[in-house]
N, C-alpha and C positions, 0 to 999 in steps of 0.2 A: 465776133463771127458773123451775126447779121449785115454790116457793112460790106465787109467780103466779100459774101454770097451776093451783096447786090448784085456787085459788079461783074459775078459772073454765073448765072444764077442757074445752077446745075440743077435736072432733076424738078423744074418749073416749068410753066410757059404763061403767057402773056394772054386774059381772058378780057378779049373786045369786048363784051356783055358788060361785064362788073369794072371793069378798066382796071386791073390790079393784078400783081404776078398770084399764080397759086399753085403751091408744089404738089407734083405730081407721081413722086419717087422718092419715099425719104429715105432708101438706101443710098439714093445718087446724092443726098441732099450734104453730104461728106460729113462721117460719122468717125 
């Protein structure tokens, strides 16, 4: 499931400070 979500990475976004995705929704996060 992790690979997955890389590729489409629902329910995160992309933090220029720490350079690394971090989820922001774990309802979106497809449960």
């Amino acid at each position: 499931m992790p690979n997955g979500w890389m590729q489409y990475p629902t329910g995160a976004h992309f933090d220029i400070d720490t350079l690394r995705m971090e989820m922001t929704s774990f309802s979106e996060f497809g449960l």
